[in-house]
C-alpha positions in Angstrom: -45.8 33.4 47.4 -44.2 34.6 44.1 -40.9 35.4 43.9 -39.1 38.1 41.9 -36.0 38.5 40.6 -35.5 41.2 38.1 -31.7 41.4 36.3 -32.8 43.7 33.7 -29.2 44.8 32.8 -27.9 40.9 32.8 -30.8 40.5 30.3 -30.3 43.6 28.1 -26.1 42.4 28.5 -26.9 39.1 27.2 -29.5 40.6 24.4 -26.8 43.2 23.1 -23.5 40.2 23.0 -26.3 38.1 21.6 -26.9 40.1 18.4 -23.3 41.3 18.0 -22.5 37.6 17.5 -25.3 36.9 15.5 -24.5 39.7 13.2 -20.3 38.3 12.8 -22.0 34.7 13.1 -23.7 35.6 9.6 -20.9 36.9 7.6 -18.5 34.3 8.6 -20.9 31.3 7.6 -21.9 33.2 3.9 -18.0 33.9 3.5 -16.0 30.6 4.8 -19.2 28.5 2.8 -18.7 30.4 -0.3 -14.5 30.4 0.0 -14.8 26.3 0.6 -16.5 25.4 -1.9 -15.0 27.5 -4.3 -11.7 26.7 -2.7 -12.3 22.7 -2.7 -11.7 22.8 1.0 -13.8 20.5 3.3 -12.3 22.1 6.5 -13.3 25.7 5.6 -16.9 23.8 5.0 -16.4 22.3 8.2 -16.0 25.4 9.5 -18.6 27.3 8.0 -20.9 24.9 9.2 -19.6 25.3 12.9 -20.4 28.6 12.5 -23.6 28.2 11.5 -24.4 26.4 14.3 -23.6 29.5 16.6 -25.8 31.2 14.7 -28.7 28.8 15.2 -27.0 28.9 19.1 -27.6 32.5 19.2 -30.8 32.4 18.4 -31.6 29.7 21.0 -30.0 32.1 23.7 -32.2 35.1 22.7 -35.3 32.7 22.8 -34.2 31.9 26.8 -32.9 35.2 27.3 -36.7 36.5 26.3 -38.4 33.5 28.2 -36.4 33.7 31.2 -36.3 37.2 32.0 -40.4 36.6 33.1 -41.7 37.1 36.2 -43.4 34.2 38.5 -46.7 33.8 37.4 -49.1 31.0 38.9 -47.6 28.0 37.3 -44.3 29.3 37.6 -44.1 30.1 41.6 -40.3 30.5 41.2 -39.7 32.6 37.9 -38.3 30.8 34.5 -35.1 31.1 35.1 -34.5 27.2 34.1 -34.8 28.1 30.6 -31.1 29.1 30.5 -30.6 25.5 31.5 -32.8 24.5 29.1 -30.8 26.5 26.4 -27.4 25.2 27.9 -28.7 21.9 27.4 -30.0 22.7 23.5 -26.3 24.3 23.0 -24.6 21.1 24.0 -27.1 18.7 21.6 -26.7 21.1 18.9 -22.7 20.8 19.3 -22.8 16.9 19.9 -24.9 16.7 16.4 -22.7 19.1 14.4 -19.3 17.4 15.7 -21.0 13.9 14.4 -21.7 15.1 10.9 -18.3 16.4 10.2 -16.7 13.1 11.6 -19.2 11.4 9.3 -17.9 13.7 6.2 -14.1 13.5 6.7 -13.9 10.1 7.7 -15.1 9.5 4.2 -13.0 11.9 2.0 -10.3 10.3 4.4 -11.2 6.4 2.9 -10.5 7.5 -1.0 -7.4 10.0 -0.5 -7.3 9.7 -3.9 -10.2 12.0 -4.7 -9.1 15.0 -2.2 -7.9 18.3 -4.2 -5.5 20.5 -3.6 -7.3 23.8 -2.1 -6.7 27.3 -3.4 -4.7 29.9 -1.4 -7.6 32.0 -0.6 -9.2 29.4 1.8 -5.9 29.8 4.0 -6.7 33.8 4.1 -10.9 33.6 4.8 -9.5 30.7 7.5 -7.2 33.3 9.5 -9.8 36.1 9.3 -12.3 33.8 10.8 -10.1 32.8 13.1 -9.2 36.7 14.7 -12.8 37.3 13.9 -14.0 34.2 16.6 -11.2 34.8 19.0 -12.1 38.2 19.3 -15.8 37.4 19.9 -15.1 35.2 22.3 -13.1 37.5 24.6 -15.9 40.2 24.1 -18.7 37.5 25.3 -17.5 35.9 28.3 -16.4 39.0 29.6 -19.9 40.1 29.1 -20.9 36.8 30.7 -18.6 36.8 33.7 -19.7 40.4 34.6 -23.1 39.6 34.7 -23.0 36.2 35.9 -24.7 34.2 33.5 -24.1 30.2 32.8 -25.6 30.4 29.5 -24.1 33.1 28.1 -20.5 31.7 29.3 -21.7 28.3 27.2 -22.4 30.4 24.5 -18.8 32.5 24.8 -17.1 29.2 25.0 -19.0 28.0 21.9 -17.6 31.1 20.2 -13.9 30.3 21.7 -14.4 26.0 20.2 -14.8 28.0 16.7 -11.9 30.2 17.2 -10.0 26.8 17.8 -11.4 25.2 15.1 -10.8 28.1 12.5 -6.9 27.3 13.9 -7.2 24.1 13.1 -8.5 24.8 9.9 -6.0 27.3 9.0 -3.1 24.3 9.8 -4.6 22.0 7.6 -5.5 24.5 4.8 -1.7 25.3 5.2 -0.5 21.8 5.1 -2.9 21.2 2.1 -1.1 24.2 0.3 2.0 22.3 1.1 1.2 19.6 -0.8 0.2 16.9 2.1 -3.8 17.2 0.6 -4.7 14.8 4.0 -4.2 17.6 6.2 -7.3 19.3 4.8 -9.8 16.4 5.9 -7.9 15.7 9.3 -8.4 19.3 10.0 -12.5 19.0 9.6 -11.8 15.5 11.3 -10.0 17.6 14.6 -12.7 20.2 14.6 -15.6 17.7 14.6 -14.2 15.9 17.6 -13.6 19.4 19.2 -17.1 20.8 18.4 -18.4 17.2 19.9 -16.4 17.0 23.0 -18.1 20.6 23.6 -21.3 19.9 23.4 -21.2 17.3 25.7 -19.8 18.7 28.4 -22.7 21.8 27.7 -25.2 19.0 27.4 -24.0 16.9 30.4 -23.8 19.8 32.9 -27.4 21.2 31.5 -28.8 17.8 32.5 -27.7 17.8 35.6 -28.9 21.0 36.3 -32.2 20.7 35.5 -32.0 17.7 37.8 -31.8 19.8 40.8 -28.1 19.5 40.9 -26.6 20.9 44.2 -24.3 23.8 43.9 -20.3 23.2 45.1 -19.3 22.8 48.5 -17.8 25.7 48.6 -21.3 27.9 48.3 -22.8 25.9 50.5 -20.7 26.5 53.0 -20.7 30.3 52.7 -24.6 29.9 53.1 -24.0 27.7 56.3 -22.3 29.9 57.7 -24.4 32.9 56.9 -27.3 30.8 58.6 -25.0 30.0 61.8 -24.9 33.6 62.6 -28.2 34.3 63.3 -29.0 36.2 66.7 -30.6 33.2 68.3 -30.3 30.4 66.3 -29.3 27.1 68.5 -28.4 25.1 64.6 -29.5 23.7 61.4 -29.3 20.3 59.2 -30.7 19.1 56.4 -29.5 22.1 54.5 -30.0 21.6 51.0 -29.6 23.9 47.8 -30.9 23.0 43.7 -29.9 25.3 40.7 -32.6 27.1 39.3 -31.1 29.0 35.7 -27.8 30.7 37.7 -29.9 31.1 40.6 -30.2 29.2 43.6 -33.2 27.6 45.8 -32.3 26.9 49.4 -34.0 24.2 51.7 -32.9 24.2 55.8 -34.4 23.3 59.0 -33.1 25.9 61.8 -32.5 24.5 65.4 -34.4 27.0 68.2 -35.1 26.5 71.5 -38.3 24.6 72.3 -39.1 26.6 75.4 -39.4 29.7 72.9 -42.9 30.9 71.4 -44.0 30.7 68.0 -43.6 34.0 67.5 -40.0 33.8 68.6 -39.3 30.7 66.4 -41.0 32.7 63.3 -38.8 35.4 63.8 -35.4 34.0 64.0 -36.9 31.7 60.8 -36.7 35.5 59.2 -33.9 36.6 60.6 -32.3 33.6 59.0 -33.8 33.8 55.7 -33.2 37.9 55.1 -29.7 37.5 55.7 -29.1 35.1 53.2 -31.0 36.8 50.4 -29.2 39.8 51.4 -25.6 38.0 51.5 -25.8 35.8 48.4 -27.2 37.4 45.8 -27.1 33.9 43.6 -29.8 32.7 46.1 -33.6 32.9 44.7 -35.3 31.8 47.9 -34.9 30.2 51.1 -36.9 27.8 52.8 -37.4 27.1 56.3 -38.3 24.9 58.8 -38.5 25.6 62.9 -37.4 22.6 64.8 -37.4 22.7 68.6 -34.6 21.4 70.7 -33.6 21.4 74.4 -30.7 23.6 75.5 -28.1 21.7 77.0 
């Protein structure tokens, strides 16, 4: 049986935050690379590579957002919903990769201290710019995200938010530079490439799992437990068990009737059970069940 589950507004919600970021994305990689370089400052480089890599991150979510908006076919029974997951876990790899390369780069201005310039004034100014610029983005995606309910847009909001902290960061150093302690300018690409790293692999550990068949919490499972419990009929169930599927979720249980009852009975309680999930937990996908017979005591 193919199952459907259309979210045309979650997709058209993630396409519309999608290109918005893609479009402040753009101008703040042209202006921060352009400003660093002509304002010797390897943090505002840093920087503008960070945000270059939410560009190539926005892209990536479009690419899933397209894919996994598709309906079940015949090799894809359930929908391709895991492509979010799949995107979550390119986000992370992406982040772990960027975070390495600007250790790589300031650790080695930081061995010859000697050779570090002084930056020029207006790499303090593009820094705070970018910084309201990425905080502001940030507020506007997640809340996007948390209305529609949407893990991979909420890893791409919080990519947004570990710019907004960088461009902070930046801003310090740039400031510290200006100051005359030229270290701070290096430290503050060294700061934003362990940030950006430690991002990307919580993304990219989390994704993993995912696609792993991770469980969802204890709490949800609960909630579904009980939902099941309350079924006209139904004597009890075990072996209940639950696998993300994108921010969906596919549900295994066996239900507990009595064995003095037809099949027809059994089949219908089975139905009972499953319609009131679906129609209780909208995060559920489908619901698969098993009729095992057991004396009433």
């Amino acid at each position: 049986m193919h199952i459907q589950h259309d979210t045309p507004n979650k997709h058209q919600a993630a396409k519309r935050s999608t290109w918005i970021s893609v479009a402040v994305n753009i101008v703040l990689t042209i202006t921060q690379l352009v400003a660093g370089v002509f304002a010797h400052s390897q943090a505002l480089i840093a920087d503008a590579i960070h945000s270059l890599s939410d560009l190539i991150a926005d892209f990536v979510v479009l690419f899933a957002n397209h894919h996994s908006q598709k309906d079940a076919d015949d090799d894809h029974h359930y929908g391709h919903q895991r492509y979010e997951n799949a995107a979550s876990l390119v986000l992370g790899t992406l982040l772990l990769v960027v975070g390495a390369g600007m250790l790589w780069s300031a650790l080695g201005k930081l061995q010859h201290p000697e050779a570090i310039p002084q930056v020029k004034p207006i790499a303090l100014w593009v820094a705070l710019g970018a910084l309201l610029s990425k905080e502001l983005l940030f507020r506007y995606m997640l809340a996007v995200a948390e209305r529609v309910r949407s893990s991979m847009l909420i890893a791409n909001a919080w990519h947004a938010r570990s710019d907004a902290a960088s461009s902070l960061v930046v801003a310090l150093g740039i400031g510290g530079n200006l100051l005359g302690y030229h270290l701070l300018d290096p430290i503050a690409a060294l700061v934003v490439g362990l940030m950006v790293g430690k991002m990307g692999w919580s993304f990219a550990w989390d994704a993993m799992h995912d696609l792993m068949d991770r469980a969802v919490d204890e709490a949800t499972i609960e909630q579904i437990r009980q939902t099941l419990l309350g079924t006209p009929e139904l004597i009890g169930i075990h072996a209940l068990k639950t696998r993300k599927m994108g921010d969906l979720i596919l549900v295994d249980v066996h239900l507990e009737v009595d064995r003095t009852m037809s099949v027809e009975q059994g089949h219908h309680i089975a139905v009972q059970a499953r319609e009131r999930v679906l129609a209780q937990h909208v995060d559920v996908l489908n619901l698969m069940t098993h009729v095992d017979p057991v004396d009433v005591k």
